[in-house]
N, C-alpha and C positions, 0 to 999 in steps of 0.2 A: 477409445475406451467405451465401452458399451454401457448402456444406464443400470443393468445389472452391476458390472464390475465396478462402474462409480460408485454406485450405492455401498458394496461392499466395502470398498475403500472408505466411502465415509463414514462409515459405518463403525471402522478401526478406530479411527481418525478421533469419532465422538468419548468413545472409549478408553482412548490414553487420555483425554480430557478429563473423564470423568475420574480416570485411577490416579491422575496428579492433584482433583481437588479432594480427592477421600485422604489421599497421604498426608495431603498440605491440611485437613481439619486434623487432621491425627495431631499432626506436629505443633499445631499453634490453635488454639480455640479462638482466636479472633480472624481466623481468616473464613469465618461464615457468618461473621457479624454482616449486619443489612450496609452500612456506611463503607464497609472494605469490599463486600461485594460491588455497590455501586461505584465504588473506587477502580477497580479492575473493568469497570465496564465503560469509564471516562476514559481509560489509558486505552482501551482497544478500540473506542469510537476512533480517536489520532491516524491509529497505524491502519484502521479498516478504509479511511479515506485515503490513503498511501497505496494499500495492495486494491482496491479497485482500480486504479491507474496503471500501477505493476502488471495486475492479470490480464488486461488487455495486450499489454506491451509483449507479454510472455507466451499468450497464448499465439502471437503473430513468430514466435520464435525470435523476440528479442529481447531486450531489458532497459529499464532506465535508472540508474544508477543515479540521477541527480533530484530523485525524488524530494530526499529531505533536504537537500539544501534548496529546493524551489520553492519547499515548504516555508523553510525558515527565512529567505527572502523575499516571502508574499508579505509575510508577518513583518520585516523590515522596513519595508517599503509602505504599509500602513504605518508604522513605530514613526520613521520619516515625515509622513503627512500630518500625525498629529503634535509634530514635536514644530513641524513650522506652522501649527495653528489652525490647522483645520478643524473644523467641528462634526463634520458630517459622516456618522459610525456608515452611514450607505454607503456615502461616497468612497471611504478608504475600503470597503469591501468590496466593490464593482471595482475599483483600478485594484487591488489584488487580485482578483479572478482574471481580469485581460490580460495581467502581469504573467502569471500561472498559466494561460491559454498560450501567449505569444511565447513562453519558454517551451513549450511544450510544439508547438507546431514549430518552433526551430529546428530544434530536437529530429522532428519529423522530415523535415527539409533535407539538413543535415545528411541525411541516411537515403533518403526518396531520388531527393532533385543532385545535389551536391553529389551523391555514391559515395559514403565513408565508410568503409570496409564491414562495420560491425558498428551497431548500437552502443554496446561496451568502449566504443573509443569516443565518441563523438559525447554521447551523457556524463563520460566520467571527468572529459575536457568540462563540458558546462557547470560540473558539479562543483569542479574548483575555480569556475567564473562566477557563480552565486554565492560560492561561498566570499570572494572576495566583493561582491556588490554589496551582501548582506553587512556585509565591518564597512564600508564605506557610505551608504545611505545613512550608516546611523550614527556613523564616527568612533564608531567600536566602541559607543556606550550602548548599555542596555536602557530602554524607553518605557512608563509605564505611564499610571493617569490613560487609558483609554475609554473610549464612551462608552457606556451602558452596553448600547446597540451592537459593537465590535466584540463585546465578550458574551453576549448573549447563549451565543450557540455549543462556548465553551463549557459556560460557567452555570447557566439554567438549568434547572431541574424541576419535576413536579411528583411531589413525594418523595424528595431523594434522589428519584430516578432521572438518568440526565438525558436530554434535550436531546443533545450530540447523538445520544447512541438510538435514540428513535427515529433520530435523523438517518443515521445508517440503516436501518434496519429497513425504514421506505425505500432509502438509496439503491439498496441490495435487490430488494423485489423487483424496484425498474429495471435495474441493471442486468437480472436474469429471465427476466421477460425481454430485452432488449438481446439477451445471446442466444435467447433459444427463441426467440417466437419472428424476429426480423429481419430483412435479407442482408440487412448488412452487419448486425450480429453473425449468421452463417457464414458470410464473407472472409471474416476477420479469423472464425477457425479454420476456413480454406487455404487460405494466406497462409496460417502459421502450419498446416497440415503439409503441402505442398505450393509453392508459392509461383512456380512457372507452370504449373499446372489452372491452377487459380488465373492466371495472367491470360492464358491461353482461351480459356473458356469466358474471357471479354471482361472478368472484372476490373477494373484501376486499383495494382493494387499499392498502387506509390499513396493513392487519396486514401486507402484504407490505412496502411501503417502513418498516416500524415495524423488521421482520427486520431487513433489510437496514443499515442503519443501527447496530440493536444488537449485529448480526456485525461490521461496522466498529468498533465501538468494545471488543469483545472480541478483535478482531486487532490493534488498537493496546495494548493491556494487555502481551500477548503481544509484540510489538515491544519494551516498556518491562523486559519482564523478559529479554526478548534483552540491550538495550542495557545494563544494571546488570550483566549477567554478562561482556558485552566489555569495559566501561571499569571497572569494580569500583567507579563513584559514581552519584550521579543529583544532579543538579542543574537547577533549574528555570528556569535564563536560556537551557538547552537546549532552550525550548518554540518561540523564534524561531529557527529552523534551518529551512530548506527540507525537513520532511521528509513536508508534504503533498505539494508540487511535484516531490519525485520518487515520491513512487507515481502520481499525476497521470501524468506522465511515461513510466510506466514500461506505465501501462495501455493509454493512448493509441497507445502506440510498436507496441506488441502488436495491437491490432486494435480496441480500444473503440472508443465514439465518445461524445462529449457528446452527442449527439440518442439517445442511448438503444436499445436494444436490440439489441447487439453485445458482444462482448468472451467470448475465453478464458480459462482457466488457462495452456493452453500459452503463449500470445503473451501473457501478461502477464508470466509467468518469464521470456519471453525481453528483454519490454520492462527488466524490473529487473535481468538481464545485464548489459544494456547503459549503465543508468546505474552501475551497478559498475564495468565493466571502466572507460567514461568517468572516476569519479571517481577512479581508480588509478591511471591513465594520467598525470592532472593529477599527482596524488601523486611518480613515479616521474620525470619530467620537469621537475619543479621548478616547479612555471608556479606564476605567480601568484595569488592568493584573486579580484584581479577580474578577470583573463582568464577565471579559473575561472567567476566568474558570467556573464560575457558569452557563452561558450562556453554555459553551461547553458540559461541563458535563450532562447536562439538553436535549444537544441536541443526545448523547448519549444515554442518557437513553430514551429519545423518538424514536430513531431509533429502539433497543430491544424492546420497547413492541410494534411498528409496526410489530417487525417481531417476536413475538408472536401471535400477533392477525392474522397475515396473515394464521401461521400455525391453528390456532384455529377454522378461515373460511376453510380453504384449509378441514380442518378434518370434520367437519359439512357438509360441500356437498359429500365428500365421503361417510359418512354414510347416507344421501340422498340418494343418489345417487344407493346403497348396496340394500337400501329400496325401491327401486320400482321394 
């Protein structure tokens, strides 16, 4: 996609954002109070350190589906440490992160070194191996009392405005100076562009989707110590929550594409916007838990067949294009 066509797209993109928060002020006058706005911006800090993991994964033309359960097993795994007595909010955050690292470069493994057919089989195996570590490290109670330190990143604000989401917002700059401006940023959309082609022209592209993977599973860590600092527990029947589906979601909405070699930073913050303001909206309106899924699910499958149709234009001007 061209920086033209991106921009257009995002451009869309910004726009249904902006037409669901004009609806959503219409329909409720507290959803442009400062406290519900900064509310919507805690919940999209969570799922923005999810789809920075995911976009990588997606733009290589694969997926990690064991997003949130890696999440929520980082966050277990800290719950664990301080329930046998540890004090040290560093220490439970540093063995979260290598916990989240070494989930993630399995992952990698898994698919590089191992050859398991697709992403989607190997992540979706892990998903329901986290999910049973997470009921097991904590003994399928939920754990609270954590330190200051541990919830800091969650739970801080200055002015209202929260930590977390300033934190993404650095995360995002590096992150897009690291896809556009370094050779192994370019790598990773060559990989998901064409990936024997990529192979052919000398790069490693087993160590590149190996990255990839183990940056997903170290932004899911980082999610886990978001979420422990917003709710002050961790509990691991939180591992079945949609919280692959909406970084999924939020990527796709922005510009990815499952065929691989596409996707921003920009338009992936704005795709996680947009499942925020969405699930606030549900929040502030009263709706129902399965309206709520029907609505989701729906907005799901409208994000794929935009990014069908995109690839379907995208393919038509090239053979235009071939043809004159």
């Amino acid at each position: 996609m061209t920086k033209k066509k991106s921009g257009s797209f995002q451009l869309g993109t910004v726009l249904a954002l902006v037409i669901m928060c004009v609806f959503l002020a219409i329909a409720n006058k507290n959803f442009l109070s400062y406290s519900n706005l900064m509310s919507v911006l805690k919940q999209t800090a969570f799922n923005a350190f999810l789809a920075t993991g995911m976009l990588l994964c997606l733009i290589t033309a694969g997926i990690d589906l064991s997003v949130g359960a890696n999440a929520v097993f980082c966050a277990c795994l800290m719950g664990c440490m301080n329930k046998a007595g540890v004090t040290s909010g560093i220490l439970m955050m540093v063995v979260c992160i290598i916990a989240g690292a070494a989930v993630g470069f399995l992952n990698g493994t898994l698919l590089t070194r191992l050859h398991l057919p697709h992403p989607f089989v190997s992540t979706l195996g892990m998903k329901n191996v986290l999910w049973g570590m997470a009921l097991l490290v904590t003994g399928s109670q939920m754990i609270n009392n954590f330190p200051d330190s541990v919830q800091f990143l969650g739970k801080a604000t200055i002015s209202g405005f929260p930590v977390s989401f300033i934190v993404v917002i650095v995360l995002y700059v590096i992150m897009h100076i690291f896809l556009s401006r370094t050779a192994l940023g370019r790598s990773i959309y060559c990989a998901g562009g064409n990936m024997e082609a990529t192979r052919l022209s000398g790069i490693n592209t087993a160590n590149v989707l190996t990255f990839c993977y183990t940056m997903s599973g170290i932004m899911a860590a980082l999610g886990g110590i978001v979420s422990v600092g917003r709710s002050g527990i961790c509990n691991g029947a939180n591992a079945t929550q949609p919280y692959d589906t909406d970084a999924i979601a939020a990527c796709i909405i922005g510009g990815a594409s499952f065929n691989g070699g596409k996707g921003t930073m920009v338009g992936t913050m704005i795709g996680c916007l947009i499942i925020s303001v969405l699930r606030n909206g549900f929040t502030l309106l009263s709706i129902e838990s399965a309206i709520q899924n029907v609505v989701l699910g729906l907005v799901i499958i409208l994000a794929v067949f935009m990014d069908v149709v995109r690839g379907e234009l995208e393919a038509k001007r090239r053979r235009l294009a071939a043809a004159k």
